[in-house]
Structure formats: structure tokens, C-alpha cells
N, C-alpha and C positions, 0 to 999 in steps of 0.2 A: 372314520374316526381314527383307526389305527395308522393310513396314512398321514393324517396331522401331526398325532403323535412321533412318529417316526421323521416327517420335515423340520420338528422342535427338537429332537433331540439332537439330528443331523447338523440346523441351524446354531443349538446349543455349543458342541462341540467343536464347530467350526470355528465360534468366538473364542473358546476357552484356547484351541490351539494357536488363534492370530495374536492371543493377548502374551500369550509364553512368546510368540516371535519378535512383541511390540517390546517384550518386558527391560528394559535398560541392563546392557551388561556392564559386570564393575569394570571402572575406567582407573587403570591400575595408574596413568600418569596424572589422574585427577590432583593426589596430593605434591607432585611437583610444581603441578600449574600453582594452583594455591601458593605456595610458597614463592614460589616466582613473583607473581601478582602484588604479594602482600610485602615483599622488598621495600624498603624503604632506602634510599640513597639520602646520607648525612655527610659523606668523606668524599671531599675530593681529590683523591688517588682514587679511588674504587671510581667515582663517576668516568673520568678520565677511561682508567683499564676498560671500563662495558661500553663505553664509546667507540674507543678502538677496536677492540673485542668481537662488537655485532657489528655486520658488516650495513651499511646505511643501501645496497645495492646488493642484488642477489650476485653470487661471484663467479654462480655456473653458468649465467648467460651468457651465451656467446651465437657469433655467426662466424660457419665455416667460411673461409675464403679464398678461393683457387681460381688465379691467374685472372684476379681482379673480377669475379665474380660470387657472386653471396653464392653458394650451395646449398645449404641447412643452416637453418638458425634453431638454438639448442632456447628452449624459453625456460624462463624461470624457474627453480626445481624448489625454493626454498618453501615455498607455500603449503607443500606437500609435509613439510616438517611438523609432526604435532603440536609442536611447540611453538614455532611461527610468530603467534601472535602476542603470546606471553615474552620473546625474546625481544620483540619490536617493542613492545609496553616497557619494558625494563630500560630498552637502551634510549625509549623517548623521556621516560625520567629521571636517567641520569644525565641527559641534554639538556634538561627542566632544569634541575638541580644549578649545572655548570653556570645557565644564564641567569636563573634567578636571586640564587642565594653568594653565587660567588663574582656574578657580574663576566664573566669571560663572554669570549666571542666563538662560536662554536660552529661559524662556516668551515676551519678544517676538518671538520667530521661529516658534512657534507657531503 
């Protein structure tokens, strides 16, 4: 009996200590994201500027190349940026914006 006891407590504690490891830490750039997100593009100068701005291709990519041979190819680093996806969202709505409401043609951001 006192081995049961002492498997539930063991079992108990185990769960209480995986649930503090499970427990969400505050995500201090949560209220940028938010804000990012909830942008809205009305101005076409600001759509323009976040167009130019974010870059439509990552700009660290590259492949080393010496005496016409690839060496290293460096991949993508933007992704790693916490923000990433929020800056892509942003500059795909100010894309939106340029074709929808103001009719432009937005292959030079391409």
C-alpha cells in the first residue's frame, strides 16, 4: 500500500513539474505581432514605402563562388526572424492595397 502511495505521489509530481515546463512563457514581442497584423494600409505612399521596404526575397541568400565554382551556399536566414511572418503579411497587404484599390501594376516589387 505504501508503495502505491509513494508511485502517486512520485507520478503526481512529475505531472505538476511537466505542466510548469509545458506552462507558456510571456511572449514579450506578442503585442508587436498584434500590431503589425492589425495594420491596415489606406495611403498609397506608406503602401509604396512597405513594398520597397520588405524585401520580396531573402537578401542574405547567397552562394559563395570561387573560380566558377559554388563553395557554400548561405540559405535563407530571414525566417529565423520572429517576425517573418507578420512583415510578409504586412508587405502582402500593402501589394493588395496598390492593385486593388489604386489599380497599379506591382510586378516592380517582384
Amino acid at each position: 500500500m505504501l508503495e502505491a502511495i509513494n508511485n502517486f505521489t512520485a507520478f503526481n509530481n512529475q505531472s505538476e513539474s511537466q505542466k510548469r515546463r509545458n506552462k507558456p512563457k510571456f511572449d514579450f514581442l506578442q503585442p508587436l505581432r498584434k500590431w503589425l497584423d492589425s495594420l491596415e494600409i489606406q495611403n498609397r505612399k506608406l503602401a509604396h514605402f512597405i513594398a520597397k521596404l520588405i524585401p520580396a526575397d531573402c537578401p542574405f541568400e547567397r552562394d559563395i563562388v570561387l573560380l566558377g565554382r559554388k563553395l557554400v551556399h548561405i540559405p535563407p536566414l530571414c525566417k529565423i526572424n520572429p517576425l517573418y511572418e507578420q512583415f510578409v503579411g504586412l508587405r502582402f497587404r500593402a501589394l493588395c492595397y496598390l492593385v486593388d484599390q489604386c489599380g497599379e501594376d506591382i510586378q516592380s516589387y517582384c
